[in-house]
C-alpha positions as CSV (number, residue, x, y, z in Angstrom):
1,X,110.3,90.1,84.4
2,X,109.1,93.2,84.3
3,X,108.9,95.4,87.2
4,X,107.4,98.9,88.2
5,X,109.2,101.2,90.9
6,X,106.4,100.3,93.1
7,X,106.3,96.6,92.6
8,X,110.4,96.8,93.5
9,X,110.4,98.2,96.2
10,X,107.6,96.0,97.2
11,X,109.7,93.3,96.5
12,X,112.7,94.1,98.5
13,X,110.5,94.8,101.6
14,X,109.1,91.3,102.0
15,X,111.6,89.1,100.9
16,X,112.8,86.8,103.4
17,X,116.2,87.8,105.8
18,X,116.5,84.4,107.3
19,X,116.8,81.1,105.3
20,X,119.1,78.4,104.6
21,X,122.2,79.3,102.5
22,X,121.1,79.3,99.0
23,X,117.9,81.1,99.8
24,X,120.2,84.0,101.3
25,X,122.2,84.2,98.4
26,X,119.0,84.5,96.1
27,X,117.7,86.9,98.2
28,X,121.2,88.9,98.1
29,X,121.2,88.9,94.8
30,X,117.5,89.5,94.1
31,X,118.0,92.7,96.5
32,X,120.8,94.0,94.7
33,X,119.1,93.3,90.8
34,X,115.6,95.5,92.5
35,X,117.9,98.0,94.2
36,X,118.0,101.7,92.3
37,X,121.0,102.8,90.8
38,X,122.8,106.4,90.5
39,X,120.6,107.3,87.8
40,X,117.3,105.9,88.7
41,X,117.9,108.2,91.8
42,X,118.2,111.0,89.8
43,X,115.4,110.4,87.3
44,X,113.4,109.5,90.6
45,X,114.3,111.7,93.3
46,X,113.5,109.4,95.8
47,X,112.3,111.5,98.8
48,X,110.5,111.2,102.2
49,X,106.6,112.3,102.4
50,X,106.2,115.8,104.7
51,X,104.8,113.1,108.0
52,X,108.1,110.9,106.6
53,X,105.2,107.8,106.6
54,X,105.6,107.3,102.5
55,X,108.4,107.5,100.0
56,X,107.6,109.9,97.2
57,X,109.3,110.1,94.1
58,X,108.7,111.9,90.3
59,X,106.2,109.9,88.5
60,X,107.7,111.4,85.3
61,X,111.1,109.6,86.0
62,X,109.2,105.5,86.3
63,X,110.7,103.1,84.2
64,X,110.1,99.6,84.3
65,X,113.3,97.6,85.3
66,X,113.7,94.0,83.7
67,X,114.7,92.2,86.9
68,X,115.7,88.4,85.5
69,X,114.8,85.7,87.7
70,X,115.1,82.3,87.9
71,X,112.9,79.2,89.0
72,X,114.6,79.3,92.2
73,X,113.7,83.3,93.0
74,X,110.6,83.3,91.6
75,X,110.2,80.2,94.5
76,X,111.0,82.8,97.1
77,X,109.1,85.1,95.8
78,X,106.1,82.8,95.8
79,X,106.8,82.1,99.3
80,X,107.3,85.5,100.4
81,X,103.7,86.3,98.9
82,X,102.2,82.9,100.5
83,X,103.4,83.5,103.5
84,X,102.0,87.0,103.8
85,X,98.5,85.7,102.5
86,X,98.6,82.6,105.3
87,X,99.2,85.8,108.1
88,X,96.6,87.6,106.0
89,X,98.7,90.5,106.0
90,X,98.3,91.3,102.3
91,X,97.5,94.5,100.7
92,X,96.0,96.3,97.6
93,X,99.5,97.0,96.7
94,X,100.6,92.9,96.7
95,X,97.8,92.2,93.9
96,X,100.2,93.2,91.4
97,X,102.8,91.0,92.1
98,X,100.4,88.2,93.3
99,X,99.1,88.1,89.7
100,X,102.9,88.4,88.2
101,X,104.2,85.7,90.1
102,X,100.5,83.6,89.9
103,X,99.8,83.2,93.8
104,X,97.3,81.4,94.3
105,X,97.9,79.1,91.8
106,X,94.3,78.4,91.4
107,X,93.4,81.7,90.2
C-alpha cells in the first residue's frame, strides 16, 4: 500500500502498544516497515516547528513508501481507526487513511 509521509507517521502514532502477542508483533513490525530511514531523513530533514508543536519537513523530498501489509495489519489498522472514531477523536488528517483502509465499511 501506498503511503504518504504524512499518512506514516499518522500511522505509527495510533497504532495500538498494548495487545495480545501477535498483535504486538504486527505492530512491531508495522512500526519498523513506516519508520524513516537514513536517507528519507536526509531527503526529508525532518525538523521541529519554531513553538516545537509540529514536525516540519522539505516537501520537495515526499516520496510515497510501499508499506506491504497483510490481512492481519490492515485488521489493526482498522481497529486503530474504529477505535478512534467510537472516542470521536478523529481528525481531518485520519480521512486519508480512513478511505485507504475503508473504515466505515459502509461508506
Amino acid at each position: 500500500m501506498l503511503l504518504s509521509v504524512v499518512e506514516r507517521l499518522t500511522l505509527l502514532s495510533i497504532l495500538p502498544e498494548q495487545g495480545n502477542l501477535t498483535t504486538i508483533k504486527i505492530v512491531a513490525r508495522l512500526r519498523e516497515d513506516l519508520s524513516f530511514d537514513e536517507a528519507e531523513h536526509t531527503a526529508l530533514n525532518f525538523r521541529p516547528s519554531d513553538d516545537g508543536k509540529q514536525l516540519l519537513w522539505n516537501a520537495a523530498g515526499m516520496v510515497e513508501k510501499d508499506v506491504e501489509m497483510g490481512p492481519k495489519a490492515m485488521g489493526v489498522v482498522y481497529d486503530a481507526l474504529k477505535a478512534l472514531d467510537e472516542q470521536e477523536k478523529l481528525t481531518a488528517q485520519h480521512i486519508p487513511l480512513c478511505e485507504k483502509f475503508s473504515y466505515p465499511e459502509d461508506g
